[in-house]
Each structure stands twice: as C-alpha cells, then as structure tokens.
C-alpha positions, 0 to 999 in steps of 0.5 A: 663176379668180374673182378678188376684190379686198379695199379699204378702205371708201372705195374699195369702189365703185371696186374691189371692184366689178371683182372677181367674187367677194368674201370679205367680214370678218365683223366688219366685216359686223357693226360697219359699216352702209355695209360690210355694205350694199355687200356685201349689194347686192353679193350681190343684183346676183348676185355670188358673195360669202363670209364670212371668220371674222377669224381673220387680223384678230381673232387667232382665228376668230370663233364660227361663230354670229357668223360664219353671222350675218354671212353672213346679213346680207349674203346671202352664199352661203358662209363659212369653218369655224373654223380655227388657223393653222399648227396642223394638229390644232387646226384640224383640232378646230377646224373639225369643232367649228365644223361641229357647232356650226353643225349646231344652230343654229337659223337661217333659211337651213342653205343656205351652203356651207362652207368648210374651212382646212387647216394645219400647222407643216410639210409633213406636219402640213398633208397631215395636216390637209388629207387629214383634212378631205377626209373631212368630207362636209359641206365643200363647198370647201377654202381655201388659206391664203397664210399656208401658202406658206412650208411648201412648195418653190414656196409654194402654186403648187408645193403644187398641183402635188404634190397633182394628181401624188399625185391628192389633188386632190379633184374633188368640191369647188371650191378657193379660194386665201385672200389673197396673201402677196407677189406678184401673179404668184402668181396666175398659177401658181395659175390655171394649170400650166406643163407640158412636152409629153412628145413635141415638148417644148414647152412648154403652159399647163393651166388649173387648172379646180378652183381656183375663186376667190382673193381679195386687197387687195395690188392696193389696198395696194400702189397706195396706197403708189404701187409698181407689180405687176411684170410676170409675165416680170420677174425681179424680186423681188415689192416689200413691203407693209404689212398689210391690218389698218389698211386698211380705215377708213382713207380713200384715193382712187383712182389709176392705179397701183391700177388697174394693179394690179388689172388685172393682178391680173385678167388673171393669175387668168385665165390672161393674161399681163397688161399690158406697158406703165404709164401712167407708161411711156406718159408717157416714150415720148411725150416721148421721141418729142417731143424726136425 
C-alpha cells in the first residue's frame, strides 16, 4: 500500500517527500503558489499525485470544474468526484452529477482517473451507496472515507474484511483509504488481513493486494504536539489530535517524533511491524548502561 504523508507548507520538503503517493487539497492548489509548485514538481519527478475536492476542509465538494483544474495545474494523475458525507443517496447524486459535469467540460487533458467516495448514515446506506457506484464504469477507484470508520464493527479494517467474505470487493478498480481518523496502526490491518490457517490453525499475514494507497497528516500532527504513534502489539489506546484544518499555514520545524511517526506510519502501510525502540527510548538505556 502507497503511503501519502499530508504536512503543513513548511514541512512539505521534509515530509511529504518520504511519502510515495500524495492526495494534494484543491484549494490549496489554487490559492497557494509555493503549495501547487511542490506538488506539481512532485508529479514530475514521477510521484503518483491525486487531488481532494475540500469537501473535509470546505464543508462541501468543490465544483468538479474547480477541482479538475486544480489537478491540472499540478499534473496530477486523478482526482476525487463530488461527494456527501454520511449521506449515502446524495452523495451517490452528487458523484454521478459531478461525473456528467465533468464529461462536458472542455479541458485539455480528459485522461484523470476518477475517484468515487461512497457513504452512509449507517451500514446499509453506505453498501447501498458503495454497490451503486460500482456500477458506474467511468470510476476507476473507490476511497474509503475515515470519516466512515465508525458505522462498522471493526471500523474500515473490519468493513474490508466483509466486503472480501461478501465478494464485493471489485477486482477491476484499485482502493484508496482517505485520512486516518484515530490511530496509525490502522494502517496495518488495511494493508494486510490476519487470517487463521484452516488446517495447522496458524496464524498468516494476506496482503490486501487491491488497497493501493492511503494518505494521512496524523504522523505530522501528532509529532507536532510531541506524542509518539503506539506501537503496532501496545495495547494501548491511540493518543488524540487536533484537526488537520489549521495545520497547513501554520509554520512548524522538523523533529524526531514526526520522523518516528512517519516511519512507522510506512513500515505498517507495507505490511511491517515497525519500529521497537524511540529515540527518547535510546536515551534512558544509554544512561541506564552508564551508571552500570
């Protein structure tokens, strides 16, 4: 799994950088030059770069024709149709409205892939939602929307182990897991699937080869505020952190705790268990073996 690292402007270069896919904001694209030159850059070093439509940071979805301008501008390779949080019919409407107004507009390049967003007040409204725009041919991958998580036993890690015992797991379209809501370790369970071995009733790890990227700023954020990602076998719960709403402008520097952070943010989107020992960690061992 692709892992994208969202960061405030002033640490674009020592962030965003480590990821290998970016879901760039589209308002961002169009009302900041040193934000849009990053990212187009970006696209032409060959990193795989998408575009949000602000329906998280706006309140509602930019038109599409704002949107498919914005990934214009940064040479991104896909963007995100219209959608309605936890409304699985309007944003159902929307999408398919935004995809017929995007089918005549009069632009350069038709080429971008298009992503569609299912949701729902509950369970049945999102399958509803999800099943019916599986139906739309011209939705080359669906995202899974963190702010979903909550609707389903075992947030989205559960949701897509449903799908793949229903079989409604789509293997003509690529998945893309939008934000992460609580918890890095999150991560993990949607790159992989735990399973139990049917005859010597072991235990094996099945990648989730169709989840192709998700794309997150709570390294970044929860770094900022100084708090370490817990490990991936702590049972510990996940710490809190503010929005990502006023992240952006705000200038922060670098420090180790983001690059803990973002390393295991890394190692669990692959599959690997990540790291075992902090920096800070590092620190009382050697004093501890000093005063021995």
């Amino acid at each position: 799994m692709l892992a994208g690292v969202a960061a405030p402007i002033s640490l674009l270069e020592s962030c965003a950088t480590q990821g290998n896919y970016h879901l760039a904001l589209s308002h961002l694209i169009l009302d900041n030059e040193e934000y849009r030159e990053f990212y187009q850059q970006q696209s032409w070093q060959g990193v795989l770069v998408g575009v949000d439509n602000g329906v998280v940071e706006q309140g509602k979805s930019l038109p599409v024709s704002m949107v498919a301008i914005a990934a214009g501008m940064v040479d991104a390779k896909e963007f995100i149709l219209p959608d309605v949080l936890g409304d699985g019919q309007a944003s159902y409407e929307a999408t398919v409205k935004g995809l017929d107004a995007y089918q005549h507009l009069m632009i350069v390049s038709p080429n971008f892939k298009l992503i569609a967003v299912p949701h729902g007040s509950n369970v049945a409204d999102w399958m509803m939602c999800y099943l019916r725009l599986l139906q739309v041919p011209e939705v080359n991958i669906i995202g899974v929307s963190m702010f979903d998580s909550d609707l389903f036993q075992g947030g989205r890690v559960g949701l897509l182990d449903s799908l793949e015992d229903m079989g409604f797991i789509d293997p003509n379209r690529q998945y893309h897991m939008l934000g992460c809501w609580r918890d890095l370790r999150e991560a993990y369970g949607l790159s992989t699937r735990c399973q139990c071995h049917e005859y010597s009733q072991g235990w094996y790890v099945q990648p989730r080869t169709y989840v192709r990227s998700m794309d997150t700023g709570l390294p970044v954020r929860w770094g900022i505020q100084g708090t370490y990602s817990p490990r991936l076998t702590e049972p510990v719960p996940p710490p809190v952190a503010g929005h990502r709403h006023a992240d952006f402008l705000t200038p922060v520097q670098m420090n180790p705790v983001i690059q803990w952070n973002i390393d295991q943010y890394k190692d669990f989107c692959v599959g690997r268990i990540g790291h075992t020992l902090r920096e800070d960690e590092q620190d009382v061992i050697q004093l501890t073996t000093e005063e021995e």
